[in-house]
N, C-alpha and C positions, 0 to 999 in steps of 0.2 A: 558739476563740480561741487565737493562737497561747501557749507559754508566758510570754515574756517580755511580752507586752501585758498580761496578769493579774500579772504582778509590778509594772510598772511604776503600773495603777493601784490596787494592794496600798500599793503604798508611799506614794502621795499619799495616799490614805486615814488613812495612820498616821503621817505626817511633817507633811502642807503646814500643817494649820491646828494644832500645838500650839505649847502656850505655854513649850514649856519648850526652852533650845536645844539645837539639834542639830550633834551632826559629822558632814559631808558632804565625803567624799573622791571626788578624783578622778585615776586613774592610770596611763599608757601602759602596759600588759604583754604588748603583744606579742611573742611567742615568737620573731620571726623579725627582729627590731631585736638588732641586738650587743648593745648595753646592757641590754637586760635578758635576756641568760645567766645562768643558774645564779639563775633569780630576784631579780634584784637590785634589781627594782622593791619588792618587799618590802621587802627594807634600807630604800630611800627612804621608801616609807610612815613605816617607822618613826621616822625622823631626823626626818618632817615634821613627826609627833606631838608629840614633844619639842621641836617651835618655837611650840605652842600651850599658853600657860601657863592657857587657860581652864577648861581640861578640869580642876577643881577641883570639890569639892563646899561647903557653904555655911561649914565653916571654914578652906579654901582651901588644903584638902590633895586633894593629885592624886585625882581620882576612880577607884581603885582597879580598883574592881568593872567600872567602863564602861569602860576602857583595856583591862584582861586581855580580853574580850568581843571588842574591836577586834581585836587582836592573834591573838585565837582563829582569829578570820573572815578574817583576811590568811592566816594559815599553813596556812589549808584548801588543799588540792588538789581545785582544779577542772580543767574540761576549758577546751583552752586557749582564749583570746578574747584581743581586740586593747585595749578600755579595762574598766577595773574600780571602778565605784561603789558606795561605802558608806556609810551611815549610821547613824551612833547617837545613842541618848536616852534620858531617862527620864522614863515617862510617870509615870503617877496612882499615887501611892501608890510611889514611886520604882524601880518595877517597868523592868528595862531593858528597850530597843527598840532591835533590831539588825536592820538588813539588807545583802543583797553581791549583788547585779548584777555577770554576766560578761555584757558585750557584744559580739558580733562585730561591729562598727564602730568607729570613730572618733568623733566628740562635735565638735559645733561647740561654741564660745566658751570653751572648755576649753583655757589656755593648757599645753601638756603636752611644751613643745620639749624636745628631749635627754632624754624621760625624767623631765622635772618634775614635782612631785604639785603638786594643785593639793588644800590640804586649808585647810577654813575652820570656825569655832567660831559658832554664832549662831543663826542663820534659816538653813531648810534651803535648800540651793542645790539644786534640782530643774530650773531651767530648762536647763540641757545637754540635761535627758533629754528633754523639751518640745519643744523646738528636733530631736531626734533624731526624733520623732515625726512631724514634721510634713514632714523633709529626708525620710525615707524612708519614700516611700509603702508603701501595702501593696500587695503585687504579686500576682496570681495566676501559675501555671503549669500551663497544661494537655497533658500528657502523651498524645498523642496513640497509643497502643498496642494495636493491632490486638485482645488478647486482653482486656482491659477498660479503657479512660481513667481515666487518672488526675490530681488537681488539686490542685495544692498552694498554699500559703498561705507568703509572702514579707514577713518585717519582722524589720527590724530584723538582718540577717543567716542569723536564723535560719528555718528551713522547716518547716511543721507540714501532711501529709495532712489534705485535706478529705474524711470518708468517707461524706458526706451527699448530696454534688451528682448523684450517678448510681443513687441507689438503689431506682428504677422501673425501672432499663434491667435486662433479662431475663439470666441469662445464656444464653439460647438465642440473644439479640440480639446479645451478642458476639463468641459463637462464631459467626456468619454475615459476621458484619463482619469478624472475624478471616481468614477464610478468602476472604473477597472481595479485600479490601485484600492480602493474601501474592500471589494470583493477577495484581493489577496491581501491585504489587512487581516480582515476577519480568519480567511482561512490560518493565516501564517500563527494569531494570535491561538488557534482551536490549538492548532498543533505545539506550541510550547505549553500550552496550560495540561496536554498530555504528555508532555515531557518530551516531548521531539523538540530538533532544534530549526524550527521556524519552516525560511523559505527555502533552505536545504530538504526538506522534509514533503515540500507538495506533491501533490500526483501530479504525473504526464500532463493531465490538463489541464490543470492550473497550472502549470510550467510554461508549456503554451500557450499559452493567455499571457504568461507576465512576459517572456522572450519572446516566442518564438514569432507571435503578431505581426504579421507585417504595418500592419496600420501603426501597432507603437512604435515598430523600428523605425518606418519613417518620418514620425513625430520628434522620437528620441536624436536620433539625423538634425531634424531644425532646431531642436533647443540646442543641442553642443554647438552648431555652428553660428546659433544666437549668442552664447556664451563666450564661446573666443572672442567675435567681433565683441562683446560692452570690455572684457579682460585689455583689448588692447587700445581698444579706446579709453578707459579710466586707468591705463599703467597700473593693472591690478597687479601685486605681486606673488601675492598670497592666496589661496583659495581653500573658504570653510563650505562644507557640505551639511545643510540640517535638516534631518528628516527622517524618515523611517530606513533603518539601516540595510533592509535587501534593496530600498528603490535608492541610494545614494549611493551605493558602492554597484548596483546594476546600470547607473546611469553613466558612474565613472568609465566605465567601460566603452564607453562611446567617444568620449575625447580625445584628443592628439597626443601624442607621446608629452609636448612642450605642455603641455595644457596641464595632463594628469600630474606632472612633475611639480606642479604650484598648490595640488592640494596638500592640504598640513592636518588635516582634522575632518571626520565625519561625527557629528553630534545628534542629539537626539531634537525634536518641535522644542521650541522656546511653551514654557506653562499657557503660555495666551494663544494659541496657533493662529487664528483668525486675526487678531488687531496687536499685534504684540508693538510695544514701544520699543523705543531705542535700548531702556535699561535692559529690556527684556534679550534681545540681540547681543547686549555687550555682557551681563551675565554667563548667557548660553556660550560663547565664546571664547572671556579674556582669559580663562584658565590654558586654553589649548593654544590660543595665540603664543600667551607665557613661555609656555613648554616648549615650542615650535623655537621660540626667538634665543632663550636657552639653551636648545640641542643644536642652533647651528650653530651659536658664540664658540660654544665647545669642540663642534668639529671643526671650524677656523682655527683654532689653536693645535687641534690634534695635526692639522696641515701645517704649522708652520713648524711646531716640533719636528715633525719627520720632513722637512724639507733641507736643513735646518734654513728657520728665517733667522730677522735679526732680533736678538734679545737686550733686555734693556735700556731707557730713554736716550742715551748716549750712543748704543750703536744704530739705533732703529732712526733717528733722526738724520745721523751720516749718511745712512742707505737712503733715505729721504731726499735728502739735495743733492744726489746723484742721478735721482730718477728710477732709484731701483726699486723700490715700494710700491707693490700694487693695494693691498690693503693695511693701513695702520691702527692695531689693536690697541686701546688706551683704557684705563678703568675708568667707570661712569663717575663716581671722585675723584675728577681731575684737579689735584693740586700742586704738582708741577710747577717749578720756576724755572726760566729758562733763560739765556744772554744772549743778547739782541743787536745785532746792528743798523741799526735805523736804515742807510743809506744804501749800505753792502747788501740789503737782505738776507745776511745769515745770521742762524742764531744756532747757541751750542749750550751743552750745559753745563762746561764751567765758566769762567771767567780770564783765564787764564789761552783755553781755549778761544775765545771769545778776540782776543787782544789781537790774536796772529793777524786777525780780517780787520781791525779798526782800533784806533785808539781809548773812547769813551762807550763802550757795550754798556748798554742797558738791563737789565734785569726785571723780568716782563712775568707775569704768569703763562702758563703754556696754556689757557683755558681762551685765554686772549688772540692767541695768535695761530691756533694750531689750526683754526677751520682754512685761513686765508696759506696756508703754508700747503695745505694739501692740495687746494685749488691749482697752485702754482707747480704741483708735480705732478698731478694727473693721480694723486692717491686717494683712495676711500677709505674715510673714517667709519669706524666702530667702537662703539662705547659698548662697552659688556659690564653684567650685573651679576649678582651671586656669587654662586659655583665659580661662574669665568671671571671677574671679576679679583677674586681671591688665589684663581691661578696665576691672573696674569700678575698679580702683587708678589704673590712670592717663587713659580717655577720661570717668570720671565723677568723679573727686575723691575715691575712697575710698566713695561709698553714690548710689544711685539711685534714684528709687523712679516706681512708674506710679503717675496721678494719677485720680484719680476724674470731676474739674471743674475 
């Protein structure tokens, strides 16, 4: 399990159900935004604290002890990341409870324009991280490399080596593959530096040598069946292929129909082939991820148009608390107000609306409450960016959703 997956359900663990409140911070620090040079997202944190006069203990003097703690964990030097969540508490016996997540993403529902903190006193605000969960699948990447493959593990920005998925393969097996694949390398590169196009171009026996082997086939046989088994053991969703393009698109050809169906991208070695870092992986990568993530927001919408699903916040949430919503399209700027009835559980978006179910409707942001609402229908959430993003604002009304019935 990658690291950050074990923090984040560390932290539900120790936050989601106590009874005592919590501070949940949330704050742009990316290194490469002007605004926060010379750390000055910190500043911010800290001015933000000072606008919460909750943070008291029961004679309703500043809670000392849990504020130094905060301020500990802001002025750590960590390695750098794009948003930074925090939490504190005091559990049993007034024992504090602090945690700091550095994420290599961004955060839907997390309003963080210009560098804003978004910092709140009460009930933990866990659902950004929730919401991050579920936007970014968990990716495999298999590193196609002559002298041993290698697979890595994709969430959340960060990359964690699988050192499990190939540990039957011999190394007498690699070094044959090693030295098979170099020998159609060379040939394949002879042939485009004469203007032929590669491994379309080999003679008969280089063909046979790269296919028709029985020894790779049955090699090629235990990697793909090594491959599904780490895919459904890590709930990989996604699958990148890196490496030389006849031996990745030759090997796809051995996989399961489900299997082939998860690849999104074949790419070229990462610059370092032999010890490549994490940058190096998310480089080679985040472009195609992008793309991937992109082209399907958009074909989700091209379904719900030609279905038709429901358009706009007010009919897509109807269809919601009926249970007809299977998946609910929202823009990744969620700033939605919505009317609330605490008791009743329903919320609408007018006020007026609002009255028929309860006397005193509340007025809530929809950023707040939309993860717990889908929970409760069996709906999945999608935040869309760009392109989709912009459709859904103006050919849907702001929310879309595909319909179940």
């Amino acid at each position: 399990m990658i690291p950050i997956q074990k923090e984040i359900l560390e932290l539900k663990e120790t936050f989601f159900e106590t009874d005592s409140p919590v501070l949940s911070i949330y704050a742009d620090i990316n290194p490469a935004k002007p605004e926060n040079a010379g750390r000055a997202w910190a500043k911010r944190i800290k001015n933000a604290l000072k606008t919460l006069p909750e943070i008291h203990n029961a004679q309703g003097k500043r809670d000392t002890p849990l504020y130094d703690a905060v301020l500990e964990l802001i002025d750590q030097e960590r390695p750098q990341a794009r948003t930074l969540a925090l939490f504190a508490t005091r559990g049993r016996h007034g024992r504090l409870l602090t945690k700091r997540l550095d994420l290599q993403v961004e955060l839907p529902v997390v309003d963080l324009a210009h560098g804003r903190v978004d910092a709140r006193w009460g009930e933990p605000y866990l659902t950004p991280l929730f919401f991050a969960a579920d936007e970014y699948e968990p990716t495999g990447v298999l590193h196609l490399e002559g002298s041993g493959w290698r697979f890595y593990e994709v969430f959340l920005g960060e990359v964690s080596e699988d050192s499990e998925i190939f540990k039957e393969i011999t190394i007498e097996d690699w070094k044959e593959l090693e030295e098979l694949t170099a020998r159609i390398d060379n040939a394949t590169s002879l042939r485009k530096a004469m203007g032929g196009k590669g491994f379309d171009r080999l003679s008969p026996k280089e063909r046979e040598s790269a296919k028709i082997s029985s020894w790779m086939h049955r090699l090629y046989m235990r990697l793909a069946v090594a491959l599904e088994k780490a895919v459904m053991r890590l709930n990989i969703q996604r699958l990148v292929f890196m490496g030389e393009d006849w031996q990745t698109r030759h090997f796809e050809g051995y996989l399961s129909r489900g299997l082939r169906n998860r690849v999104v991208a074949h790419v070229a070695h990462p610059a370092n082939r032999k010890a490549q870092s994490s940058r190096d992986i998310m480089e080679r990568i985040q472009p195609v991820l992008e793309a991937a993530e992109r082209a399907a927001e958009m074909e989700l919408l091209d379904r719900i148009a030609k279905q038709p699903g429901a358009r706009g916040l007010d009919e897509a949430l109807d269809a919601l608390q009926m249970g007809r919503v299977d998946v609910l399209v929202l823009p990744w700027k969620l700033e939605a107000k919505i009317w609330r009835c605490p008791k009743e559980g329903v919320v609408a978006c007018s006020e007026e609306m609002a009255r028929i179910f309860c006397d005193e409707p509340q007025q809530v942001a929809l950023r707040d409450y939309v993860w717990l609402l889908a929970q409760e229908y069996g709906a999945r959430l999608e935040f869309v960016r760009g392109a989709a993003e912009e459709r859904v604002l103006k050919e849907f009304a702001g929310a879309a959703a595909l319909l179940r019935w």
